[in-house]
N, C-alpha and C positions, 0 to 999 in steps of 0.2 A: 507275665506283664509285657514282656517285648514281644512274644507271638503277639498277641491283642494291640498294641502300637502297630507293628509290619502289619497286621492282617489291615486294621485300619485304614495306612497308608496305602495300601496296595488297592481298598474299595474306593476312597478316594480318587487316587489315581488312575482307575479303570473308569469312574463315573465323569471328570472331567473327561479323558481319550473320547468317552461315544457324544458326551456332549458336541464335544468338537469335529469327531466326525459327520455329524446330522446334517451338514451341508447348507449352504445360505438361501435359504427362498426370495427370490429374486423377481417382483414384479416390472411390468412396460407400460408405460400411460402413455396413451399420445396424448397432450390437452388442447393441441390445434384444432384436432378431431372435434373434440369434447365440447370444447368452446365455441366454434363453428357450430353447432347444435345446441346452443342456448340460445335463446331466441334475445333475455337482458342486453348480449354480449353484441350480438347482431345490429341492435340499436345502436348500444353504445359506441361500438366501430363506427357505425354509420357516421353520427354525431359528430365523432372527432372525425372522418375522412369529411366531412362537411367543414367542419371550421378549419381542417389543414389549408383544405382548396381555394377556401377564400384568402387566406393567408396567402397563399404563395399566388395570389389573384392581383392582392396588394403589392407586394413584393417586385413581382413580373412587371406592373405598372409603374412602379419607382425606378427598377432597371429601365425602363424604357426611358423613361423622363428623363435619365442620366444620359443615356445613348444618342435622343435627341440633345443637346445643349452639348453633346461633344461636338456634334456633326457640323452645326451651328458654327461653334467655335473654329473647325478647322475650316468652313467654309468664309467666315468672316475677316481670320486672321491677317489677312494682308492688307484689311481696311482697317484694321485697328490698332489701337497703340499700345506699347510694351505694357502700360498700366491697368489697361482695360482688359488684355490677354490676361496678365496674374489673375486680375481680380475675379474672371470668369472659372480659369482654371481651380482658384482655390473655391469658391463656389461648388464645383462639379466635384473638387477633392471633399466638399464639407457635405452633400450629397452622398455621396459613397458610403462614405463610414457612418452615416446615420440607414444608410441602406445596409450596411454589416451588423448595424446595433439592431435593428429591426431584426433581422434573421437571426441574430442570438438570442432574440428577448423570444420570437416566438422558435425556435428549433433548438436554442441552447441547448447544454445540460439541468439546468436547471428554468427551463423556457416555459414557455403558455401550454405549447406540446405535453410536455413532459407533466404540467400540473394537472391537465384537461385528463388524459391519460390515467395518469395516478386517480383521479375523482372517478372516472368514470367505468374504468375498467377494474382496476385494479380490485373491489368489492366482488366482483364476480367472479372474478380469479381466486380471491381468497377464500371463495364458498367454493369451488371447483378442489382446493387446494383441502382442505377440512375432510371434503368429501372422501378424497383419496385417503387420506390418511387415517380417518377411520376406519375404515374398508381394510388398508394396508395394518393395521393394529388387529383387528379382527381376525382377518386370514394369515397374521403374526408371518411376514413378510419381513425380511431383514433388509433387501434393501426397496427402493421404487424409482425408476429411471425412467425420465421423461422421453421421450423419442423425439419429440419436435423441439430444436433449436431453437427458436423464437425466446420463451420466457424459460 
């Protein structure tokens, strides 16, 4: 009875050791590559590099308008009275930070960016994403590392 236990134990134990020696199969994906060669993907980049450029089109045009009405200001100052100077100044202050809300609302962490993105890409990705991973279950692959930093 205890030969039969040790023998047991010892087949046990031999079969986990080669399990463990068998080594990790380790695949590389680039999905830059991958991605870059979906035609969906190519649009959808487009798309959003379209509507980023108008955004920062607006944007660039509200910094300007701030830039002008400094200029303004400092060119007028010495004609104008302490009251008119505040009133300008808090103006150009109330400018600004509706020009900081703007750039949050669309580059935020949670911005027009980031939703446009998510809508638009992100479906393609998750097919790209599926892709691999059945592939990497198939060819029973233990780990799969992406090469390109991006996503």
């Amino acid at each position: 009875m205890k030969t039969k236990v040790l023998l047991f134990i010892m087949m046990l134990t031999f079969s986990v050791s080669m399990f463990a020696q068998r080594g990790a199969r380790i695949g590389y994906v680039d999905m830059e590559y991958i991605l870059e060669n979906v035609e969906e993907y190519r649009e959808a980049s487009s798309q959003l590099a379209a509507k980023v450029e108008k955004w920062k089109t607006k944007l660039d045009k509200e910094a300007r308008a701030i830039e002008v009405l400094k200029t303004d200001l400092s060119n007028e100052k010495a004609i104008l009275t302490k009251d008119l100077i505040e009133e300008k100044e808090e103006e150009i202050t109330i400018k600004q930070e509706e020009l900081r809300r703007l750039e949050s609302l669309y580059f935020g962490s949670n911005g027009d960016m980031f939703l446009v993105r998510k809508q638009l890409v992100k479906p393609i990705q998750d097919q790209v994403y599926n892709a691999i991973q059945s592939i990497s279950k198939r060819k029973k692959y233990d780990f799969v590392f992406d090469k390109s930093s991006e996503l």
